[in-house]
C-alpha positions as a Markdown table, in Angstrom:
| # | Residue | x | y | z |
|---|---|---|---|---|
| 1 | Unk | -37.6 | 57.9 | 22.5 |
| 2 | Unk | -34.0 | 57.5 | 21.9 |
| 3 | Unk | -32.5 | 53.5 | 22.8 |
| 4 | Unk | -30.3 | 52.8 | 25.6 |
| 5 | Unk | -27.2 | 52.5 | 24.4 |
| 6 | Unk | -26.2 | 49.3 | 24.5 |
| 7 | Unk | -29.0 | 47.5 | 23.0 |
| 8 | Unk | -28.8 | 50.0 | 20.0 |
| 9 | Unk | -24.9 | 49.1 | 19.8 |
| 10 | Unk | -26.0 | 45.4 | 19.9 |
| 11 | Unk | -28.7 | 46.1 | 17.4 |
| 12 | Unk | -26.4 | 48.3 | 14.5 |
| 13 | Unk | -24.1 | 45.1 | 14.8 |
| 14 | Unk | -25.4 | 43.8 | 11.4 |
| 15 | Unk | -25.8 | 46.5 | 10.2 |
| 16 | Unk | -21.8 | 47.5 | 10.9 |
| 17 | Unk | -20.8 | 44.3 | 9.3 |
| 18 | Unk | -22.5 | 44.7 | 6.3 |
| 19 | Unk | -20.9 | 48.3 | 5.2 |
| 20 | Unk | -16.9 | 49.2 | 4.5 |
| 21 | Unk | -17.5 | 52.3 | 6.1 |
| 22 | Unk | -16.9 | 51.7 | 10.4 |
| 23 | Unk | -18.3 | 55.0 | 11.8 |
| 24 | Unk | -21.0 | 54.9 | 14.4 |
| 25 | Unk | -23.8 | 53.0 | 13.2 |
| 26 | Unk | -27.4 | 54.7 | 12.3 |
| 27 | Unk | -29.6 | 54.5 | 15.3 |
| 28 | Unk | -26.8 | 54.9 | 18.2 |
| 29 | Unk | -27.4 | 57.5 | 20.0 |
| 30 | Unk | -24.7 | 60.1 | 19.3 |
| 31 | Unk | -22.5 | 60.7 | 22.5 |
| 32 | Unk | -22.2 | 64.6 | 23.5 |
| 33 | Unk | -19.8 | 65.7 | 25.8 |
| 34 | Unk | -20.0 | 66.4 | 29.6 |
| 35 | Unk | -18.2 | 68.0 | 32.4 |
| 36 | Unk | -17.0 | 65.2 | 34.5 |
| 37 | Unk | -18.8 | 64.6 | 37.5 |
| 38 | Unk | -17.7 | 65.4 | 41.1 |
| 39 | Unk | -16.3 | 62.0 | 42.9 |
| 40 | Unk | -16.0 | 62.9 | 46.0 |
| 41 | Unk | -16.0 | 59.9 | 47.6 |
| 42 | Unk | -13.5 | 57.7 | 45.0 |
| 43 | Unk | -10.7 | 56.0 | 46.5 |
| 44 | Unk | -7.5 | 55.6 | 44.7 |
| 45 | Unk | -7.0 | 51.9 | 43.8 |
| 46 | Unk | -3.8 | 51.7 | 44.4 |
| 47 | Unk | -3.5 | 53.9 | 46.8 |
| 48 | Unk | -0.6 | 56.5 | 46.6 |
| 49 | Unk | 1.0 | 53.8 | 43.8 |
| 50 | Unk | -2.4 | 54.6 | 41.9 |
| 51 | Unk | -0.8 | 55.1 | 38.3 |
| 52 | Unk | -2.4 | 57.5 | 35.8 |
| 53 | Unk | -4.7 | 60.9 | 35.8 |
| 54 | Unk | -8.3 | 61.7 | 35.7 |
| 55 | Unk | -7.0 | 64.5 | 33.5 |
| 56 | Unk | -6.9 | 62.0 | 30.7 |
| 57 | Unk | -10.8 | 61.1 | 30.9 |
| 58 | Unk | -13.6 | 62.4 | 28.3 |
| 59 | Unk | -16.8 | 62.0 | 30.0 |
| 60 | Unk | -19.6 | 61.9 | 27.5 |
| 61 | Unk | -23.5 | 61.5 | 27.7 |
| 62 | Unk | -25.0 | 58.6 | 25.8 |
| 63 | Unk | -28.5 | 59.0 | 25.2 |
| 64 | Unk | -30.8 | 57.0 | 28.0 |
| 65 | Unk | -27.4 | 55.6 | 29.4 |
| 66 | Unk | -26.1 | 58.4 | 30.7 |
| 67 | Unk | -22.7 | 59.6 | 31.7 |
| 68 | Unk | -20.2 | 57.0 | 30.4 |
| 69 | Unk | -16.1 | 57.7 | 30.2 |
| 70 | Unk | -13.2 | 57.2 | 28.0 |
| 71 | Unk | -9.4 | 56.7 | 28.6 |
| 72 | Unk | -9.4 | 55.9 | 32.1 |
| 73 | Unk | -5.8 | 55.6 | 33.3 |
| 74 | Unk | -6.3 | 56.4 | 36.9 |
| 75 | Unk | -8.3 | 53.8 | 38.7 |
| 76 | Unk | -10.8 | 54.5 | 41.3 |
| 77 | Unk | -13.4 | 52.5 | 43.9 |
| 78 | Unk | -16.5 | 54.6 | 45.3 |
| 79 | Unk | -17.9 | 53.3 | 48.0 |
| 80 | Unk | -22.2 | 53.4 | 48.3 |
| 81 | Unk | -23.3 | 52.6 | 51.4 |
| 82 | Unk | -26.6 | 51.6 | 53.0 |
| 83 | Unk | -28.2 | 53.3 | 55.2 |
| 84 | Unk | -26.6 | 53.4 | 58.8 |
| 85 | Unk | -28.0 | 50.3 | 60.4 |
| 86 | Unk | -29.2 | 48.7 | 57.3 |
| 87 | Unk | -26.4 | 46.8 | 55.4 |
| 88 | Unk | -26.6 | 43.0 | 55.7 |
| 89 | Unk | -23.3 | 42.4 | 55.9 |
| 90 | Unk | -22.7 | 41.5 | 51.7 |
| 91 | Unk | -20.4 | 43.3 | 49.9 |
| 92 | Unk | -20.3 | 43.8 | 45.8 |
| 93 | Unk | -18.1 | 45.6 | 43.1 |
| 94 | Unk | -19.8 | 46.7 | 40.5 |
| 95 | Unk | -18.3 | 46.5 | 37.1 |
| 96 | Unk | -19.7 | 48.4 | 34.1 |
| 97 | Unk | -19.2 | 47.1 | 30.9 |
| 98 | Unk | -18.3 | 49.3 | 27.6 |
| 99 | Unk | -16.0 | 47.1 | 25.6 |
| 100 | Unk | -13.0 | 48.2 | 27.9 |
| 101 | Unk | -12.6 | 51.5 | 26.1 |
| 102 | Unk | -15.3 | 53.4 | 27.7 |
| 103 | Unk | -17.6 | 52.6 | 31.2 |
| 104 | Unk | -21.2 | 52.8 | 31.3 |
| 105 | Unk | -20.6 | 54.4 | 34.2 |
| 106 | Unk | -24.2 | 55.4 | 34.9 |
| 107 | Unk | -26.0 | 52.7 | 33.6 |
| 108 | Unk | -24.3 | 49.5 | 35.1 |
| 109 | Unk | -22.4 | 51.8 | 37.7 |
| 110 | Unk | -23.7 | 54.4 | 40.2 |
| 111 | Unk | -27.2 | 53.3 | 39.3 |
| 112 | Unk | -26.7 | 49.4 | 40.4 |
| 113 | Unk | -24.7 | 50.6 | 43.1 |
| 114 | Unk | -27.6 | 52.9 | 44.3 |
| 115 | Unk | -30.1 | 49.4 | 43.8 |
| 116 | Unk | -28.1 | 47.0 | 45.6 |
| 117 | Unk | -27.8 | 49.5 | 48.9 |
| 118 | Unk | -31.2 | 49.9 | 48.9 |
| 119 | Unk | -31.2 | 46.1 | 49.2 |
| 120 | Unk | -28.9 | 46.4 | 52.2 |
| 121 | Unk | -26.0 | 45.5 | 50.4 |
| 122 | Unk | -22.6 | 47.4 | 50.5 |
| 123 | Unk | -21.7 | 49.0 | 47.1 |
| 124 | Unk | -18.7 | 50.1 | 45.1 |
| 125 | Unk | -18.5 | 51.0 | 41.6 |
| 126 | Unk | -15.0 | 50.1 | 40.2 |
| 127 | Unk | -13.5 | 52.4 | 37.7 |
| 128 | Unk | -11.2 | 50.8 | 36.2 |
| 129 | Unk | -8.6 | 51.0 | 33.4 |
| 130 | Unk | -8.9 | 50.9 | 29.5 |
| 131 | Unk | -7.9 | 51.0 | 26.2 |
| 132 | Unk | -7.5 | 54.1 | 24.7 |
| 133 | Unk | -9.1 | 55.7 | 22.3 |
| 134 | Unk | -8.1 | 58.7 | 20.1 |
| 135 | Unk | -9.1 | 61.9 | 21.8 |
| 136 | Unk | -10.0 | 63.4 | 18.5 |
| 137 | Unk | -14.3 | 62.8 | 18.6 |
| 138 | Unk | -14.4 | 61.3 | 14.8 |
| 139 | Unk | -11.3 | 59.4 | 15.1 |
| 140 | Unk | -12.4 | 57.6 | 18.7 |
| 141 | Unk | -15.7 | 57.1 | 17.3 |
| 142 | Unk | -13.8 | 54.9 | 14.2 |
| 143 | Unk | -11.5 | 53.2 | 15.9 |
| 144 | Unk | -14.3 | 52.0 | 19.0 |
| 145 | Unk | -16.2 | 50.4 | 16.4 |
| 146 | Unk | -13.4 | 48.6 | 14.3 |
| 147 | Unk | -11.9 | 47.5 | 17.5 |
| 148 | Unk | -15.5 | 46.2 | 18.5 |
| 149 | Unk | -16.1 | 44.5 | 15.4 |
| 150 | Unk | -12.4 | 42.9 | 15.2 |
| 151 | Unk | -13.8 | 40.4 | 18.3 |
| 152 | Unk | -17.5 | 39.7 | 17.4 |
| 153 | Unk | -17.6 | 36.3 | 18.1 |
| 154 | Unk | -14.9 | 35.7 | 20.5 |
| 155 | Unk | -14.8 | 38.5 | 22.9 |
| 156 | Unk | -13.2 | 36.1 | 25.4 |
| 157 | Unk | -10.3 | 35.7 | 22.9 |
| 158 | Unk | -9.8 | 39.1 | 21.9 |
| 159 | Unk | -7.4 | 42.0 | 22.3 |
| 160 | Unk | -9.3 | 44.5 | 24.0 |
| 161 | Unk | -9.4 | 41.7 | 27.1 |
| 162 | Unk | -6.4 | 40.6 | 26.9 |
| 163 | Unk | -4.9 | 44.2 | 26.4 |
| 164 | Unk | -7.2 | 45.0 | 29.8 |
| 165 | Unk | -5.9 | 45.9 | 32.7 |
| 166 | Unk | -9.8 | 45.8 | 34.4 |
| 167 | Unk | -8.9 | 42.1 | 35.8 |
| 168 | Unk | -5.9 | 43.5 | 37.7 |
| 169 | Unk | -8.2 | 46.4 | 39.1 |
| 170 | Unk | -10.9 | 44.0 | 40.1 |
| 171 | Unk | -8.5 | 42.1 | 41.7 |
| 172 | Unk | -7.1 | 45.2 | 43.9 |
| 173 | Unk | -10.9 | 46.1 | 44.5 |
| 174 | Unk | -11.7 | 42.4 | 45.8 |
| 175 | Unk | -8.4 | 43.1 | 47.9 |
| 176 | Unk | -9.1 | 46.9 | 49.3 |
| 177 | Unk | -12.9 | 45.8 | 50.7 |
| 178 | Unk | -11.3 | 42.8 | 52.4 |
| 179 | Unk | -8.6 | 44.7 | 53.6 |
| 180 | Unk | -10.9 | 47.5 | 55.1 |
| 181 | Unk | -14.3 | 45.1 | 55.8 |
| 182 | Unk | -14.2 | 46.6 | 59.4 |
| 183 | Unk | -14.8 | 50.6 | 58.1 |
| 184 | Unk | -17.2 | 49.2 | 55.9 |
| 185 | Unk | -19.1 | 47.1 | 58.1 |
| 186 | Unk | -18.7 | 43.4 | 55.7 |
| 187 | Unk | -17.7 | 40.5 | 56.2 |
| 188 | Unk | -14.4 | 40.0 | 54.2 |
| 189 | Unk | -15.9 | 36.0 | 53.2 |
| 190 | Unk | -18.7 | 37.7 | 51.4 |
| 191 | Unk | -17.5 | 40.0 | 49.3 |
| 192 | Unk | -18.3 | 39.2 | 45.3 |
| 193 | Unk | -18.5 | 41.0 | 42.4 |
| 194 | Unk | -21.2 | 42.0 | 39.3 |
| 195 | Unk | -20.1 | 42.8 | 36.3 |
| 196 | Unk | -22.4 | 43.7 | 33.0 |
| 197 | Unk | -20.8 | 42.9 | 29.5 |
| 198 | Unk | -16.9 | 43.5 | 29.5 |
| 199 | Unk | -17.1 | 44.0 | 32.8 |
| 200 | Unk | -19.2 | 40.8 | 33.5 |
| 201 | Unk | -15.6 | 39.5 | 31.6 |
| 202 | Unk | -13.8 | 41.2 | 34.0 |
| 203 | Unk | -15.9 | 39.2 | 36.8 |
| 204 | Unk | -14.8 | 36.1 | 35.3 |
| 205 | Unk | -11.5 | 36.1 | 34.3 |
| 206 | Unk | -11.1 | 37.1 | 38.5 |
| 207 | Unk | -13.2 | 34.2 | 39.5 |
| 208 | Unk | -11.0 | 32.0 | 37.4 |
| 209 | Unk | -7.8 | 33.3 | 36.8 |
| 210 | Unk | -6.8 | 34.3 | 40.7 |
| 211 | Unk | -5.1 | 32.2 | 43.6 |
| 212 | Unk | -8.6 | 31.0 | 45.4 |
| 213 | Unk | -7.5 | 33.7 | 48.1 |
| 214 | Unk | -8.1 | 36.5 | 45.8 |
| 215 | Unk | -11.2 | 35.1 | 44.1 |
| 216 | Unk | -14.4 | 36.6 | 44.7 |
| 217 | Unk | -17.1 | 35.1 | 47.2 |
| 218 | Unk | -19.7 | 35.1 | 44.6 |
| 219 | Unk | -19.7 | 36.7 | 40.7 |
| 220 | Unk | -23.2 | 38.1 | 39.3 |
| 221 | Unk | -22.2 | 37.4 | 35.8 |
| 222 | Unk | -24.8 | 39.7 | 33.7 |
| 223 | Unk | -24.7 | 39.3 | 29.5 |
| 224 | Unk | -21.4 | 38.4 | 29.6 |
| 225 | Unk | -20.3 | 35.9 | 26.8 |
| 226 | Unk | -21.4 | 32.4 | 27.7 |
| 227 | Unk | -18.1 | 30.6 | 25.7 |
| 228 | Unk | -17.3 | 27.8 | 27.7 |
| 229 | Unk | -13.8 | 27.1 | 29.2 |
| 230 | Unk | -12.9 | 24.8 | 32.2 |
| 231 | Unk | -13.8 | 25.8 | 36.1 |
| 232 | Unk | -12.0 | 24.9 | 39.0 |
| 233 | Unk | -13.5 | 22.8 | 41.3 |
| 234 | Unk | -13.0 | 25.9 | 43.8 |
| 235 | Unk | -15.0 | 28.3 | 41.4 |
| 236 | Unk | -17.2 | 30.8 | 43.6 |
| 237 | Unk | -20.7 | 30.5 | 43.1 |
| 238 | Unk | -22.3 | 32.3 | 39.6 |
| 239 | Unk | -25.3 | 34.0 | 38.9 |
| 240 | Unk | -25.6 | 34.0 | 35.2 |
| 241 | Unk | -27.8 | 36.3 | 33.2 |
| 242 | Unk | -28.4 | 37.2 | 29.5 |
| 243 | Unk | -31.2 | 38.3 | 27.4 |
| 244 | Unk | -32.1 | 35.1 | 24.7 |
| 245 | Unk | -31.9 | 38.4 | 21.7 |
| 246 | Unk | -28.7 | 39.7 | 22.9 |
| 247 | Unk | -27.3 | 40.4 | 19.6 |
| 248 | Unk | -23.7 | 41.1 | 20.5 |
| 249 | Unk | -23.3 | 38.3 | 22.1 |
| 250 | Unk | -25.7 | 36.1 | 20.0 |
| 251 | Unk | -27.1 | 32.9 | 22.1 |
| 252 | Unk | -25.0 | 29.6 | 22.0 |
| 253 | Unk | -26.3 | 28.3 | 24.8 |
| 254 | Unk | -25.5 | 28.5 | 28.4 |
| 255 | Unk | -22.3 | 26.5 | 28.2 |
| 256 | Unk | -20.1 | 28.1 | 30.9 |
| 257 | Unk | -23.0 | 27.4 | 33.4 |
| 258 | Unk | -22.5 | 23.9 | 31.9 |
| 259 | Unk | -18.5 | 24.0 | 32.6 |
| 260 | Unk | -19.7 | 25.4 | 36.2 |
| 261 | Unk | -22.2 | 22.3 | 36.8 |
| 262 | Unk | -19.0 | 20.2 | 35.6 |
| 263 | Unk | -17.3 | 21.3 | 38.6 |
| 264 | Unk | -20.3 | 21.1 | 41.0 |
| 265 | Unk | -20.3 | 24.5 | 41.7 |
| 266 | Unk | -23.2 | 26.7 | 42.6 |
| 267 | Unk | -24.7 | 28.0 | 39.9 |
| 268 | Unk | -27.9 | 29.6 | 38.3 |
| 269 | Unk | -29.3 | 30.6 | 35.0 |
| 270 | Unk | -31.7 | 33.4 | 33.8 |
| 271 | Unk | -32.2 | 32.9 | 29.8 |
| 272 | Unk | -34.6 | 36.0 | 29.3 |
| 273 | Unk | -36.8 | 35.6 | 26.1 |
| 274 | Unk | -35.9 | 39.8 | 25.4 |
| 275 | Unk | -34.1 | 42.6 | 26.7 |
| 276 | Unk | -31.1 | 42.3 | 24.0 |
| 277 | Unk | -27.7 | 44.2 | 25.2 |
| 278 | Unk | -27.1 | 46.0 | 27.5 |
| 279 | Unk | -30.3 | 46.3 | 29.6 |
| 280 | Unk | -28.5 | 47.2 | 33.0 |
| 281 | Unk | -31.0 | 47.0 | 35.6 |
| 282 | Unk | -33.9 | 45.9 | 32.9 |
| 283 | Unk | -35.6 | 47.4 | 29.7 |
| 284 | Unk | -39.0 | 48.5 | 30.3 |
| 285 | Unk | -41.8 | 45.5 | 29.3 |
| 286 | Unk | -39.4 | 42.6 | 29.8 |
| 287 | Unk | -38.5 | 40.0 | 32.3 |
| 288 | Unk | -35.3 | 42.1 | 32.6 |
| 289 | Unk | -36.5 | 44.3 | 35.2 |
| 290 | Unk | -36.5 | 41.6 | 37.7 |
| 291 | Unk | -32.6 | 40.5 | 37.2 |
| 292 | Unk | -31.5 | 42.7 | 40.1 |
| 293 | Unk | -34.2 | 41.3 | 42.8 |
| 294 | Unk | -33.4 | 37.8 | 41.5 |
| 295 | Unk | -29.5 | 38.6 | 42.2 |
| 296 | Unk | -30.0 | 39.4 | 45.7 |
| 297 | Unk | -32.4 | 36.7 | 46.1 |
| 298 | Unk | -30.1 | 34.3 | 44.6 |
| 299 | Unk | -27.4 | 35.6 | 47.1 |
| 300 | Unk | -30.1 | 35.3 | 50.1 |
| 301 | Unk | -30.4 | 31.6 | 49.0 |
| 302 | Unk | -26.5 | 31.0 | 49.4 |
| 303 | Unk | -26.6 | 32.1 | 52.6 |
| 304 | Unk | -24.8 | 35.5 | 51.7 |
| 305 | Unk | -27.1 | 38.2 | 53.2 |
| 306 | Unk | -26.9 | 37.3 | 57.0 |
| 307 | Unk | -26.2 | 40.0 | 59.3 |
| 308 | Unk | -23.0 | 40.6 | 60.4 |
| 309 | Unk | -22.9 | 39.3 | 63.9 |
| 310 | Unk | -21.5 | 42.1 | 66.4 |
């Protein structure tokens, strides 16, 4: 049975440091491409000032992950709803992760999307902008892994985040669901964000980084780097999750949800004893498969879920 892709990306890490040679590691699954997908319902970010093409996206198909995409310039948000009469009133973007040059989109997209409106909860999957990548199969596949290897060890610090323009689309997101709560039935004080790996970066440098208007109501912040840096005593509140073998992001602690008790802010801490990278909504036989239910019972807890009142 072929690995997820993320936790055989986090697994070939060693062995991509030990050899000269930096083409996709043995073990990944190989990616083969795919017709992109119909998205009928995906709202330009930006409106009619939405920059870029989907022309310029290679969609591929990553072993148990699924579709995924490279060289996103156009950005998109696609609503999933729940079902007529059944939302709760909570509202969450969902960032996928993929070292922002490529987007998990199946894996921490559309399929957490799909999960959290079950739950009541009003979806959207932000496709945002990356860093390209040569088009040429070989040559993308080379320069994704040097690039990932360059920041191994301080992802927070790195390029590819800094070069990112997924912040600036999160932000517009966070702004478009507020600005349209109505049509979508949320309340505009409740809507967060989840993120999974560089997007769960993403979900942080928002939280921080933004004027406290634009900051998310809560961030689901889902083996993401747990670096510490300092929190404002505004922060929202964080859910913070990471499997204890991640090997991409090798355990140093929790010391951001140390920075966020600093400030007194809400936060909580899943350490999971396996599940390694990239185990979207949980690998089979771990503890990970319950990260999405204790999400949404975390945000019950905060008082997030209540109806909204008519």
């Amino acid at each position: 049975m072929k690995r997820r892709f993320g936790i055989a990306l986090a697994g070939a890490v060693a062995l991509v440091l030990s050899t000269p040679v930096l083409a996709q590691p043995a073990g990944v699954p190989k990616a083969t491409p795919a017709a992109a997908p119909a998205e009928p319902d995906a709202i330009p970010l930006y409106g009619d000032q939405t920059p870029g093409s989907s022309a310029t996206e290679i969609w591929s198909s990553i072993g148990s992950s699924g579709l995924t995409v490279f060289n996103v310039t156009r950005p998109t948000l696609t609503p999933v709803l729940p079902k007529r009469g059944k939302g709760n009133g909570s509202a969450v973007i969902v960032a996928p992760g993929g070292a922002f040059m490529m987007l998990s989109m199946e894996h921490e997209g559309w399929k957490v999307a799909r999960a959290l409106a079950d739950r009541g909860i009003t979806a959207f999957v932000l496709k945002y902008r990356l860093v390209e990548t040569p088009k040429d199969p070989a040559e993308g596949t080379r320069f994704f892994w040097t690039q990932m290897m360059k920041e191994i060890g301080r992802p927070m610090d790195g390029e590819l985040l800094r070069q990112s323009k997924a912040p600036e689309d999160a932000r517009a997101a966070i702004a478009m669901v507020r600005a349209n709560a109505a049509q979508w039935h949320v309340d505009p004080a409740r809507v967060g964000i989840i993120g999974f790996s560089a997007g769960a970066m993403t979900a942080r440098r928002v939280a921080l980084d933004s004027d406290p208007a634009a900051r998310p109501a809560f961030v689901g912040y889902i083996y993401g780097p747990q670096d510490p840096e300092p929190v404002p005593a505004d922060a929202p509140p964080l859910f913070d999750a990471i499997a204890l073998d991640d090997a991409l992001f090798p355990s140093k602690g929790f010391a951001i949800a140390q920075e966020w008790l600093k400030a007194r802010r809400p936060v909580e801490v899943h350490g999971y004893q396996k599940g390694n990278h990239g185990f979207g909504l949980g690998s089979p036989g771990t503890t990970t498969t319950l990260v999405l239910d204790e999400f949404v019972s975390w945000l019950a807890m905060n008082k997030f879920l209540s109806p909204v009142k008519k």
